[in-house]
C-alpha positions in Angstrom: 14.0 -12.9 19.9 12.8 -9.8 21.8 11.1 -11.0 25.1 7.3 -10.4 25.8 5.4 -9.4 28.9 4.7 -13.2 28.8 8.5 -13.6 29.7 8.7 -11.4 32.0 6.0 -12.6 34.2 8.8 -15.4 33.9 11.9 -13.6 35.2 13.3 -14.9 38.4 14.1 -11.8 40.0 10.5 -10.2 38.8 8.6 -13.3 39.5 9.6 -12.8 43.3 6.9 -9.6 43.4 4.3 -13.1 43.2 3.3 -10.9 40.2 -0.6 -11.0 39.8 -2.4 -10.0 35.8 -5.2 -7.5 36.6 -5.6 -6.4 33.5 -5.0 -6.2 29.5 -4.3 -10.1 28.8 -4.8 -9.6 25.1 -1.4 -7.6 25.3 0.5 -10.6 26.6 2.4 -10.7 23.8 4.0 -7.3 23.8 7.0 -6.8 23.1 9.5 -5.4 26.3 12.2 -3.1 24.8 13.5 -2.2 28.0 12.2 -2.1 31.9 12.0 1.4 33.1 10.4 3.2 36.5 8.7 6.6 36.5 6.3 7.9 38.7 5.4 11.4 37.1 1.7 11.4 35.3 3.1 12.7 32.0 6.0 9.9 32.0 5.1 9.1 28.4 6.6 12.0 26.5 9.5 10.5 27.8 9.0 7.3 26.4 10.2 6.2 23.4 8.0 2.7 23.1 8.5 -1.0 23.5 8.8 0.0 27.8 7.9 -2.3 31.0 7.0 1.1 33.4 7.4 0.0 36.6 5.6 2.0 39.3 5.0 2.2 43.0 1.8 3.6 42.8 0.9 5.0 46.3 2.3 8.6 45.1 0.9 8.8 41.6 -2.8 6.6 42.0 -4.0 7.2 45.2 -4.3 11.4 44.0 -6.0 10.7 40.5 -9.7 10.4 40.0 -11.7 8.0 37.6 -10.7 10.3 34.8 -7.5 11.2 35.7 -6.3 7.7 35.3 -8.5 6.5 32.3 -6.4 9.5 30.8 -3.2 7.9 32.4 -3.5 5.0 30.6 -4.6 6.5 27.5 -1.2 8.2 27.0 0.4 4.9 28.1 -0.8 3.2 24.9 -0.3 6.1 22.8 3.0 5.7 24.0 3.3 2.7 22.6 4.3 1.5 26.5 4.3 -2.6 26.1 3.0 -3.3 30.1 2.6 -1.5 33.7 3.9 -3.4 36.8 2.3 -1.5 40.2 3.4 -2.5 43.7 0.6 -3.5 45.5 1.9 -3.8 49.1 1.5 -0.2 50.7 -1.4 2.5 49.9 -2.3 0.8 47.2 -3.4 -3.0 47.6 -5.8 -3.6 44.4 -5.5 -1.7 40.9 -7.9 0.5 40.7 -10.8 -0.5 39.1 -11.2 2.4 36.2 -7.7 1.5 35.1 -8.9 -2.0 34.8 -11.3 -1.3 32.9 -10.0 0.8 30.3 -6.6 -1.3 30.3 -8.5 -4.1 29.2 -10.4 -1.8 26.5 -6.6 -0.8 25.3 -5.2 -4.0 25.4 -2.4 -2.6 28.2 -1.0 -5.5 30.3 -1.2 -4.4 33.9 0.8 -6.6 36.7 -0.1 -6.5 40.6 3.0 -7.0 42.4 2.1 -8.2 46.5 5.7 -8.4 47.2 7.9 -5.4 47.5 10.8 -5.7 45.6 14.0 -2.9 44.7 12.8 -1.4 41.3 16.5 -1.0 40.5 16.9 -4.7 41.0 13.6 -6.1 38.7 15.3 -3.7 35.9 18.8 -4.7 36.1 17.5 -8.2 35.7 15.0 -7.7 33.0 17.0 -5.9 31.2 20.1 -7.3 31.4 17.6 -10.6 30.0 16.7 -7.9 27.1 20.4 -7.7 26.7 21.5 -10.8 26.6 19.0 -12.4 24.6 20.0 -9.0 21.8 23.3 -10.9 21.8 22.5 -14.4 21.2 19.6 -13.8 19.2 22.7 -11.3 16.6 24.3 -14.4 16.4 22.0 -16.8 15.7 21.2 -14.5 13.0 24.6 -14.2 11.3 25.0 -18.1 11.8 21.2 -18.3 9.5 22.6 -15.3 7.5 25.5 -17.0 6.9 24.3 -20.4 6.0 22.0 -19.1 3.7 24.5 -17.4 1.8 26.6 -20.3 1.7 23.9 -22.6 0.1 21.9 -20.3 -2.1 24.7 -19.0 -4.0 25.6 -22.6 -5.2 22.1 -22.8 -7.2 22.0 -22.9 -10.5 18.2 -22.0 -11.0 15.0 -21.2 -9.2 13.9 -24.8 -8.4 16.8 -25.5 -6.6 17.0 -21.9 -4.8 13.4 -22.5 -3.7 14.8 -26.1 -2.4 17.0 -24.1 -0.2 14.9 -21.7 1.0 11.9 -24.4 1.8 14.7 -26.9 3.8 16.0 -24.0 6.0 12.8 -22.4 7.2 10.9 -25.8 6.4 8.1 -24.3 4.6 6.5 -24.2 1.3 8.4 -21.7 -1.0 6.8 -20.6 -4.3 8.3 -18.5 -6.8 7.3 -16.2 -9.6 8.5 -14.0 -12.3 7.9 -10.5 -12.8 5.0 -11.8 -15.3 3.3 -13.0 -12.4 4.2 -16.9 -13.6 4.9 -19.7 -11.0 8.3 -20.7 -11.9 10.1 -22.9 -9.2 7.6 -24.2 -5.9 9.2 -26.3 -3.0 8.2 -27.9 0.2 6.0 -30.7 1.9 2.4 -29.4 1.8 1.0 -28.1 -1.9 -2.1 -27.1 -2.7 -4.1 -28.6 -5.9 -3.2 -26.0 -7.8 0.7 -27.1 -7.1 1.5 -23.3 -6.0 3.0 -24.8 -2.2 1.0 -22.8 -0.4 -1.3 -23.6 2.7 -4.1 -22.2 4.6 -2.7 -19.2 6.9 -0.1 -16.3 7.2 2.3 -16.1 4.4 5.4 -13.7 3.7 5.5 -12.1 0.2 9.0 -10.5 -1.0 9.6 -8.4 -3.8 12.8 -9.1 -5.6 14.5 -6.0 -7.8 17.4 -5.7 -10.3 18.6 -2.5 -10.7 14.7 -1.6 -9.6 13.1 -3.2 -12.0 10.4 -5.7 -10.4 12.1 -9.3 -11.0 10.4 -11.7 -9.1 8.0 -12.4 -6.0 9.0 -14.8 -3.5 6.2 -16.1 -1.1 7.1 -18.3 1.8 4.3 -19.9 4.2 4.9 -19.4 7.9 3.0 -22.6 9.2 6.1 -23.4 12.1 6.7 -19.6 12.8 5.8 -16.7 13.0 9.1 -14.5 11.2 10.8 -12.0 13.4 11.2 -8.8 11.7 15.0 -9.1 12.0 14.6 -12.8 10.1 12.2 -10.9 7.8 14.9 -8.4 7.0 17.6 -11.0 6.5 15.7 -12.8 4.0 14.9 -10.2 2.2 18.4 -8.8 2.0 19.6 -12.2 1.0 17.3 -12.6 -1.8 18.0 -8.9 -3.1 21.6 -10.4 -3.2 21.2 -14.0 -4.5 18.2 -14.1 -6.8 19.5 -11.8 -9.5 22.2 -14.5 -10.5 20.0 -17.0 -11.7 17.0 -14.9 -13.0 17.1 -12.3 -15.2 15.3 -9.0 -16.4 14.1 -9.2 -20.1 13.8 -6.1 -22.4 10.1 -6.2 -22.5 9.8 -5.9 -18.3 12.0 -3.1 -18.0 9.8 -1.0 -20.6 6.5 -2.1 -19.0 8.4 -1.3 -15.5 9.8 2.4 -16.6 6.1 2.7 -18.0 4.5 2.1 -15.1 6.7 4.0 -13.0 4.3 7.3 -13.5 5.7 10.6 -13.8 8.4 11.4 -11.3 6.6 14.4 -9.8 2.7 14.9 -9.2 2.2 15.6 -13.1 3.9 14.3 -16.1 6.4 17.3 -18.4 7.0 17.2 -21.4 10.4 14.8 -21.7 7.9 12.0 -19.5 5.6 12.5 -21.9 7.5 12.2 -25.0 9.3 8.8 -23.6 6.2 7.3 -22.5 4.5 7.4 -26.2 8.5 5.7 -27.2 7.2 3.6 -24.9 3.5 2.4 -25.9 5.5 1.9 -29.2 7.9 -0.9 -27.8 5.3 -2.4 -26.0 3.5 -2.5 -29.6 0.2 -0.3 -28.3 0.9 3.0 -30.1 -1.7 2.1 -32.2 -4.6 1.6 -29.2 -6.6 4.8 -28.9 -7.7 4.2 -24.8 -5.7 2.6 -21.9 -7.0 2.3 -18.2 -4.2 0.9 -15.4 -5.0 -0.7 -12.9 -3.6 -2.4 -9.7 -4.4 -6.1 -7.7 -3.3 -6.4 -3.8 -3.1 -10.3 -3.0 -3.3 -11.8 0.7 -1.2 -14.6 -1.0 -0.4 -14.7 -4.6 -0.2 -18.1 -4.6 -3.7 -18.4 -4.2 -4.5 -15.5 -5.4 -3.0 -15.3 -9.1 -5.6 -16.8 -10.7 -7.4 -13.9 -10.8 -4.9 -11.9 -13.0 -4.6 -15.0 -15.4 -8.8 -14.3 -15.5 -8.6 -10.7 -16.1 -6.1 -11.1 -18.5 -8.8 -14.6 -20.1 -11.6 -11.6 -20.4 -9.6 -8.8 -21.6 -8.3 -10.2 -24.1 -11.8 -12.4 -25.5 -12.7 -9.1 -25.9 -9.9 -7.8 -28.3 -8.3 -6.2 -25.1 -5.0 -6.2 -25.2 -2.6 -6.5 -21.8 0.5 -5.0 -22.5 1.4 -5.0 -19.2 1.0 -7.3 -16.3 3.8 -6.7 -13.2 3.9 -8.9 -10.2 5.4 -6.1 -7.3 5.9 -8.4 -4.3 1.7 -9.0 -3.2 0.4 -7.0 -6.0 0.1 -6.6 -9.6 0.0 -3.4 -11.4 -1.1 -3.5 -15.1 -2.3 -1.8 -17.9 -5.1 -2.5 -20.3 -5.2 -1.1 -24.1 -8.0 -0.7 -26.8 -7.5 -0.1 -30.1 -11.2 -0.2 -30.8 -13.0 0.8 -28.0 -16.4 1.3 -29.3 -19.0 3.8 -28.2 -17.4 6.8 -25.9 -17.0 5.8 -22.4 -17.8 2.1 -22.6 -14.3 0.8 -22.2 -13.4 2.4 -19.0 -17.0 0.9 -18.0 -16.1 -2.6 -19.1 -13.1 -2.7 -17.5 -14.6 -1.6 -14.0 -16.7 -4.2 -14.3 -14.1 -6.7 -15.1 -12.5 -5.7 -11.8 -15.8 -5.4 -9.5 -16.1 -9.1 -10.7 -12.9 -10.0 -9.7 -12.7 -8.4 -6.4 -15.2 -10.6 -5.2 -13.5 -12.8 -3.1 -11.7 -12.1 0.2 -7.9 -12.5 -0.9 -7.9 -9.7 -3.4 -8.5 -5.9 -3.6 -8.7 -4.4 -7.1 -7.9 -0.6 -7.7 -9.4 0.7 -10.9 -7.0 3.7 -12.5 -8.5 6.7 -14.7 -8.9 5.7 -18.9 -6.5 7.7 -20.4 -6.3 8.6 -24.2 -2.7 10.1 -24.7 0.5 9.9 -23.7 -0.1 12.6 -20.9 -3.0 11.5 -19.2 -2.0 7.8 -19.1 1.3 9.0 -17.0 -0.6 11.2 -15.0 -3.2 8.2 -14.5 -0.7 5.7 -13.6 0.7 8.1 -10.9 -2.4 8.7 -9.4 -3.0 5.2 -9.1 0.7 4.5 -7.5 -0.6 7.2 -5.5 -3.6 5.5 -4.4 -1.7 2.6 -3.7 0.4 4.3 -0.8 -2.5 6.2 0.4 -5.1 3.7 1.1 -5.5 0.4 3.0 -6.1 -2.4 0.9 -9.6 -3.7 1.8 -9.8 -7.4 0.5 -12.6 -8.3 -1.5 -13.7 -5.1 -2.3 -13.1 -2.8 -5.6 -12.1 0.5 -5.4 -11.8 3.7 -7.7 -8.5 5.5 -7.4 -10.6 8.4 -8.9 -12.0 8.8 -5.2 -8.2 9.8 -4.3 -7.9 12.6 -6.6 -9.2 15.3 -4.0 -6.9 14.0 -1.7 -4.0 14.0 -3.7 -5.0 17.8 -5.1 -5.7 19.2 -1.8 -2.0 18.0 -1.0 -0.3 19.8 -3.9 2.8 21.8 -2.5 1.7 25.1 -4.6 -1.4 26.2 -6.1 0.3 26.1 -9.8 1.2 22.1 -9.0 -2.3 21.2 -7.5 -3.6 23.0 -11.0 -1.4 20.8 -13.0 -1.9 17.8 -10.8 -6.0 17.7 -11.5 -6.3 18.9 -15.0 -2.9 17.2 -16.3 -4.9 14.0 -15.5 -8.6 14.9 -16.1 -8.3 17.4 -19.6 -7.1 14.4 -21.7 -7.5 13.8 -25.9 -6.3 17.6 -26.1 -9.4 19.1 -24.6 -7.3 21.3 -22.8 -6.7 22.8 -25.7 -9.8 23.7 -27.1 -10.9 26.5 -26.0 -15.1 26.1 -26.8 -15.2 22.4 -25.3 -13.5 23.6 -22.0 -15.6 26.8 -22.1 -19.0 24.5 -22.1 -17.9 22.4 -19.4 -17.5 25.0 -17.2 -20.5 26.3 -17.6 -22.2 23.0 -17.5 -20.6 22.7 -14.1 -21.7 26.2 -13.2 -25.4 24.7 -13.8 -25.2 22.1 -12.3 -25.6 19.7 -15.4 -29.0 21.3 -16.6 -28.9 21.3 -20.3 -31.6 24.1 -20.9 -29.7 26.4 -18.9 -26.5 25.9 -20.1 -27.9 26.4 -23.8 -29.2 29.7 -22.7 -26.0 30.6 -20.9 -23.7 29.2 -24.2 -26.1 30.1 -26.5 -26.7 27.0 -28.8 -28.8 24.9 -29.4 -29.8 21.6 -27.4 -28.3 19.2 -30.1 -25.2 21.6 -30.2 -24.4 20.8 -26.8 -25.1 17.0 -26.9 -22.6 17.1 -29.7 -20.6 18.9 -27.8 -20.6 16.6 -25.1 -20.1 13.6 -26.9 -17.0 14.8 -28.4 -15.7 15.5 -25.0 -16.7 11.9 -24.1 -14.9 10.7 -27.6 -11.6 13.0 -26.3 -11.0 11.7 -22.6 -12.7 8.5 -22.9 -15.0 9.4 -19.9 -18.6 8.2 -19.9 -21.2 10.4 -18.9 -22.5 7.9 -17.0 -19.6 7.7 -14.8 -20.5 10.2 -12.6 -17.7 10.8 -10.4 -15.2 11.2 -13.0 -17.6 13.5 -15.1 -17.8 15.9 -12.2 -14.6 15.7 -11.8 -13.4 16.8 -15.0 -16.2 19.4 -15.1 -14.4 20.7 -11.7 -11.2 20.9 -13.9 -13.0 22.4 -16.7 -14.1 25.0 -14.3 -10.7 25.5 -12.9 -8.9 25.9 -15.8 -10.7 28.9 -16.8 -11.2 30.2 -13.5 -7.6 30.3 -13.3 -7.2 31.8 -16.8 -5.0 28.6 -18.0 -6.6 27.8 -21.2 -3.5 25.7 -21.3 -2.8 24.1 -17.4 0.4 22.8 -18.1 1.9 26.2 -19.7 4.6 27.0 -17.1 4.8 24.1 -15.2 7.8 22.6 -17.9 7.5 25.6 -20.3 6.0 24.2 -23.1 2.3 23.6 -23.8 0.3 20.5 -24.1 -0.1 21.4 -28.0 3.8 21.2 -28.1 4.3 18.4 -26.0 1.9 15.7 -26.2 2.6 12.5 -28.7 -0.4 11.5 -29.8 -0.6 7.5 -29.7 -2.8 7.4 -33.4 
């Protein structure tokens, strides 16, 4: 294991400067990559991270002022620089006092030394420590790596691989299918639920067969903390192992090519033919409305419960789940109506089911767009993988991966994609298509959603734009009441025939929505 700043305050050559902490003991625990000496004020762009500078101080210090050296440390950290060791014996006999201050603020470990010392001999010694401990710490790793190979490929199924797992590390192993089922749990500490876990940090990795999610495996880390090199072992090991006792079924590999999204920022038209092939295997073709959505778990031993709850009140509602993919620490999914009732009150129903769930702290819930074709649902389900890499889970909270799609359009490479991007996804139910409905939401968004002005400006009649405007809601299965995908798709309205592209897609694959969407009824 890498040495910290901790060790080297240890070293027997280093600890001969009667090194002294004067600042930043909350970065202790730093890790030292190497021990390196530099006494030029912009030493960190040529630092790479991980260093222990090592600094005489009288020449550099004793010229800076207050700000000067607040800066000085500032580039330090942004260095990623793990500690600063100063000779305190000549010039300079206490840290100065600003650099205290905002070392501590930074969390920067900074080491008085009152004894001079060669800087060429408190390197050589820490770092020929760094280098030594590189070596024995390789093998210790191939010997684990080894043994680990040796007994897990001898297992016959997932309880006894589990076993294995839980009497190396010696903690509590639980693990689960693709389906997000608990299907093999080992060690000496279980909670009620029997799911092995315990109160604390937990590692969660995500097992693949040919890239299709095939199971989770979460391990507690009660004794240890695992080194990223362990980490990276393990997971290599499982990639390798697991595979020959469990095994991908038909219907997983659908619901995992399905929720793959489009493989650029907008579905074309062979995506959008397979994905209705798709719905079809899945048996959904015949729902009319679909919403993805996505859970992030702390722990998914603890926290699985709440997909078995979505899944209780989806379904008592004549809901159906068609798919429901454990991913390592998170589930993505897909909910499907085939009778959603009044326009707009599915994709409200199923926030709410998610805003319920997301109340504890363990779980954070990412609502997709509703979707009602083929199109739409694979340019939903890439916005919300999209959301998933962009934001930061926040646990116990419920988010709307609506609120990335300005984001995620500002980023478009070219104009023509960012076009496709927003009104792929919002212009669903072939209202990119129809020429009148797209025409009134553009000027509905030009007014600012005043209905007496837009009559004037369409002219109609009031009830002929209510109509209007339920039909739209019918088509994309967007309630008016949700008001920040409504604007949203009024924007796209807008920008469709801004951009003279009564049909957004035309160009993008060369065919036209008309031509290429399978309708799912």
């Amino acid at each position: 294991m890498a040495p910290t700043v901790r060790d080297v305050l240890d070293d027997a050559e280093f600890s001969r400067t009667r090194p002294e902490l004067a600042a930043g003991v909350s970065g202790l625990d730093n890790i030292v990559r190497w021990a390196y000496t530099n006494e030029r004020y912009d030493v960190a762009s040529f630092l790479s991270g991980g260093e222990l500078l090592i600094i005489e101080g009288r020449a550099l210090l004793a010229h800076m002022n207050d700000d000067e050296i607040v800066e000085y440390v500032d580039t330090l950290v942004d260095a990623g620089v793990s500690g600063v060791a100063i000779e305190l014996v000549q010039g300079i006999r206490e840290v100065p006092a600003a650099m205290v201050r905002q070392a501590d603020a930074r969390g920067l470990p900074v080491i008085g030394m009152r004894v001079r010392r060669p800087f060429v001999d408190l390197c050589q010694s820490i770092n020929t420590a760094i280098v030594r401990g590189r070596f024995l710490y390789r093998a210790q790793l191939d010997i684990l790596s080894n043994d680990l190979h040796r007994r897990l490929s001898k297992t016959k199924d997932a309880d006894a691989f589990a076993l294995v797992l839980s009497s190396v590390f010696g903690e509590n192993v639980t693990i689960f299918d693709a389906g997000c089922r608990s299907v093999a749990v080992a060690g000496k500490e279980r909670s009620d639920a029997g799911m092995g876990m315990v109160d604390g940090p937990t590692l969660v990795f995500d097992v693949r067969s040919r890239g299709v999610p095939l199971a989770g495996v979460e391990m507690t880390q009660r004794t240890q903390i695992f080194e990223s090199g362990v980490r990276d072992m393990v997971a290599k090991i499982l990639q390798q192992e697991l595979p020959h006792i469990m095994h991908v079924d038909a219907k997983a590999a659908v619901a995992a090519r399905l929720m793959h999204g489009p493989n650029r920022s907008y579905a074309v038209r062979s995506e959008v033919t397979e994905t209705s092939a798709l719905l079809r295997a899945l048996g959904v073709d015949g729902c009319s409305v679909f919403f993805p959505f996505a859970m992030v778990m702390r722990s998914p031993a603890t926290s699985l419960v709440h997909v078995s709850r979505l899944i209780g009140l989806s379904e008592n509602n004549g809901v159906r789940v068609p798919v429901c993919m454990l991913e390592g620490g998170r589930v993505v999914g897909l909910l499907a109506d085939c009778d959603p009732g009044s326009d707009g009150e599915f994709s409200l129903r199923c926030h709410d089911w998610l805003r319920g769930i997301s109340g504890r702290e363990d779980v954070w819930t990412l609502a997709g767009k509703v979707a009602t074709d083929a199109r739409s649902l694979l340019n939903s389900i890439g916005l919300l993988r999209t959301a998933l890499d962009m934001q930061t889970p926040v646990y116990g909270y419920a988010s709307d991966c609506i609120d990335t799609v300005l984001p995620w359009f500002a980023a478009g490479v070219s104009t023509a994609e960012s076009c496709a991007m927003l009104t792929g996804l919002m212009l669903s139910g072939g209202l990119s298509d129809d020429d009148v409905l797209l025409e009134t939401l553009a000027v509905y968004f030009d007014v600012m959603g005043n209905k007496t002005e837009a009559c004037s400006r369409l002219g109609i009649r009031r009830q002929t734009l209510y109509n209007r405007l339920d039909k739209v809601a019918h088509m994309t299965g967007v309630a008016r009441e949700d008001g920040g995908t409504w604007s949203l798709m009024l924007f796209a309205a807008k920008l469709a025939r801004t951009m003279n592209m009564p049909n957004p897609h035309r160009g993008m694959d060369g065919v036209s929505n008309r031509d290429a969407d399978v309708r799912n009824d």
